[in-house]
C-alpha positions as CSV (number, residue, x, y, z in Angstrom):
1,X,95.0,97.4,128.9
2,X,94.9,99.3,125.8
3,X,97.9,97.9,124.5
4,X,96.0,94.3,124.8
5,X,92.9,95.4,122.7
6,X,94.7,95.9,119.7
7,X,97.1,93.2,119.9
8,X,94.0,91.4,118.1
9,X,93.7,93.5,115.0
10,X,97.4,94.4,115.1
11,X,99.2,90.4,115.8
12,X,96.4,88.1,116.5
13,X,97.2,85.0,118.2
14,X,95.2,83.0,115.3
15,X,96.1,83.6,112.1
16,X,92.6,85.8,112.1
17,X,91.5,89.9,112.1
18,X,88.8,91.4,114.8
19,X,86.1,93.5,114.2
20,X,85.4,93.3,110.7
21,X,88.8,93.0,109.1
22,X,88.7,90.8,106.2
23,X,92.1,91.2,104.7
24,X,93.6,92.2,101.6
25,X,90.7,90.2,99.7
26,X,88.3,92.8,100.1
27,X,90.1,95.4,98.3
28,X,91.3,95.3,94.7
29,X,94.9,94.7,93.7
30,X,95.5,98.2,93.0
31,X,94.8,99.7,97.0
32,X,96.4,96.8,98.3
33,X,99.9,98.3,96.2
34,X,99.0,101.4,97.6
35,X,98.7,100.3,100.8
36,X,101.7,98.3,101.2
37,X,103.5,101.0,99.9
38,X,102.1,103.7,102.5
39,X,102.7,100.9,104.9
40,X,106.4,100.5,104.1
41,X,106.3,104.5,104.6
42,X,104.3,105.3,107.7
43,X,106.1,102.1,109.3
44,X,109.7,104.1,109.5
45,X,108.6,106.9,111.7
46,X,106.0,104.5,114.1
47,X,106.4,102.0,116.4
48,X,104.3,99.4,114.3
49,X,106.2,97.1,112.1
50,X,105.4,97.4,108.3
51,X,102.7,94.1,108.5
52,X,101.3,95.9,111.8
53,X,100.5,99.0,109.8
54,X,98.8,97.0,106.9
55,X,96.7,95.4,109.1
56,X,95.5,98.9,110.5
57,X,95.4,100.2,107.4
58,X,93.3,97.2,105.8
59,X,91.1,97.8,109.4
60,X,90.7,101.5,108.8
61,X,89.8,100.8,105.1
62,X,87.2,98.4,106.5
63,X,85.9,101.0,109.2
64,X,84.8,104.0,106.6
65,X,81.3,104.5,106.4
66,X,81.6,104.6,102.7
67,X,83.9,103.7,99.9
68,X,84.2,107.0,98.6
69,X,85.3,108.6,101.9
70,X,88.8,109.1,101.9
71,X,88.8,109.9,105.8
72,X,87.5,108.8,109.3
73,X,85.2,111.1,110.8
74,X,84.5,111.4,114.1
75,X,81.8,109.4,114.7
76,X,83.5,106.6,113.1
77,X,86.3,107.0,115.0
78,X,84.5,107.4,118.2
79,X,82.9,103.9,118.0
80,X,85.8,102.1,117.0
81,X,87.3,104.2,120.7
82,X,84.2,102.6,122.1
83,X,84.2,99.1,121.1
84,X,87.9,98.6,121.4
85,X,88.9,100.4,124.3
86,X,85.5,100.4,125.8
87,X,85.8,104.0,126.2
88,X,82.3,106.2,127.1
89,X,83.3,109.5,128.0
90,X,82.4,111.5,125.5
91,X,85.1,114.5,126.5
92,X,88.0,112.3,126.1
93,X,86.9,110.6,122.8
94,X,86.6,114.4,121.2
95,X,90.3,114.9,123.0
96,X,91.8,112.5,121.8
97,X,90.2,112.7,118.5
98,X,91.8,116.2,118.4
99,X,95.2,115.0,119.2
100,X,94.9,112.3,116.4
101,X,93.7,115.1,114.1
102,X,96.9,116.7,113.6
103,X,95.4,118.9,110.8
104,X,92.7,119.9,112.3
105,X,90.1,119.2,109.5
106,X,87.7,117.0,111.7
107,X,88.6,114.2,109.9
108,X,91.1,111.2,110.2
109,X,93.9,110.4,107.4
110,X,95.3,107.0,107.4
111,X,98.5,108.9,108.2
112,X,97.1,110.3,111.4
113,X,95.2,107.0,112.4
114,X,98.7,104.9,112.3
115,X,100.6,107.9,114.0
116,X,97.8,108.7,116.9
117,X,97.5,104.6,117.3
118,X,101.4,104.0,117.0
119,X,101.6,107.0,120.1
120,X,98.4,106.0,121.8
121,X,99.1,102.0,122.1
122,X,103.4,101.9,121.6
123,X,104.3,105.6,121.9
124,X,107.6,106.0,124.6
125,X,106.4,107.5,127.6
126,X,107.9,110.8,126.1
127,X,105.5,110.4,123.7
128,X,102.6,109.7,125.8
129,X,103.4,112.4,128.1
130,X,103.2,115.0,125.3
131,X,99.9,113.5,124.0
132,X,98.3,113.5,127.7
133,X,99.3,116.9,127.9
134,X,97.0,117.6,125.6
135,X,93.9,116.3,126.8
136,X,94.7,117.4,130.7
137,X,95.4,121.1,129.2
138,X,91.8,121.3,128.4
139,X,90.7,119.4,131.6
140,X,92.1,121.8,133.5
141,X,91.2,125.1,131.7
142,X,87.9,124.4,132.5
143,X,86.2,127.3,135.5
């Protein structure tokens, strides 16, 4: 299940971080205030307690393509779709890509990543529902 796949960056069993998480000593003591601030933030409105969100945030940190970038792009965030869900269909990665871009730049904020993952992985099946809705919208407005 979905839920299972990020149990591992999100509470691992062992103490330890999958796919390429290395923790708070890979960034300087500066981000890591900033991100356990934003974490203490983002965590009231999500389903992810405030040491769940730092470890996505410290994962998402890890995942950009380049220090400077600020943001996930879309091929980024297509892979990790890929090796973590095992996802392949291209249509769905884009759809739900859109529905975690909530403003529409074609990028992904650390905001967005936690909210999209918090619905995607935790979300109530209210939640869910409203997020699906999404993606079948444009299934079915095909011809």
């Amino acid at each position: 299940s979905k839920s299972r796949s990020w149990q591992k960056v999100v509470a691992p069993n062992d103490g330890t971080m999958s796919s390429g998480y290395d923790g708070p000593s890979s960034i300087n003591i500066i981000e890591r205030k900033q991100i356990a601030k934003l974490a203490e933030h983002i965590s009231k409105t999500t389903h992810f307690a405030v040491r769940e969100v730092e470890r996505l945030l410290y994962f998402y940190k890890k995942r950009l393509p380049q220090k400077d970038n600020k943001k996930m792009d879309r091929a980024t965030f297509r892979d990790i779709l890929h090796e973590q869900f095992k996802m392949t269909d291209d249509f769905l990665m884009d759809r739900i890509f859109r529905a975690f871009d909530k403003d529409n730049d074609s990028h992904i904020s650390m905001e967005e990543w936690i909210e999209g993952l918090s619905t995607f992985v935790r979300g109530t099946a209210r939640e869910q529902m409203m997020c699906e809705s999404v993606t079948v919208s444009v299934l079915y407005s095909f011809p």
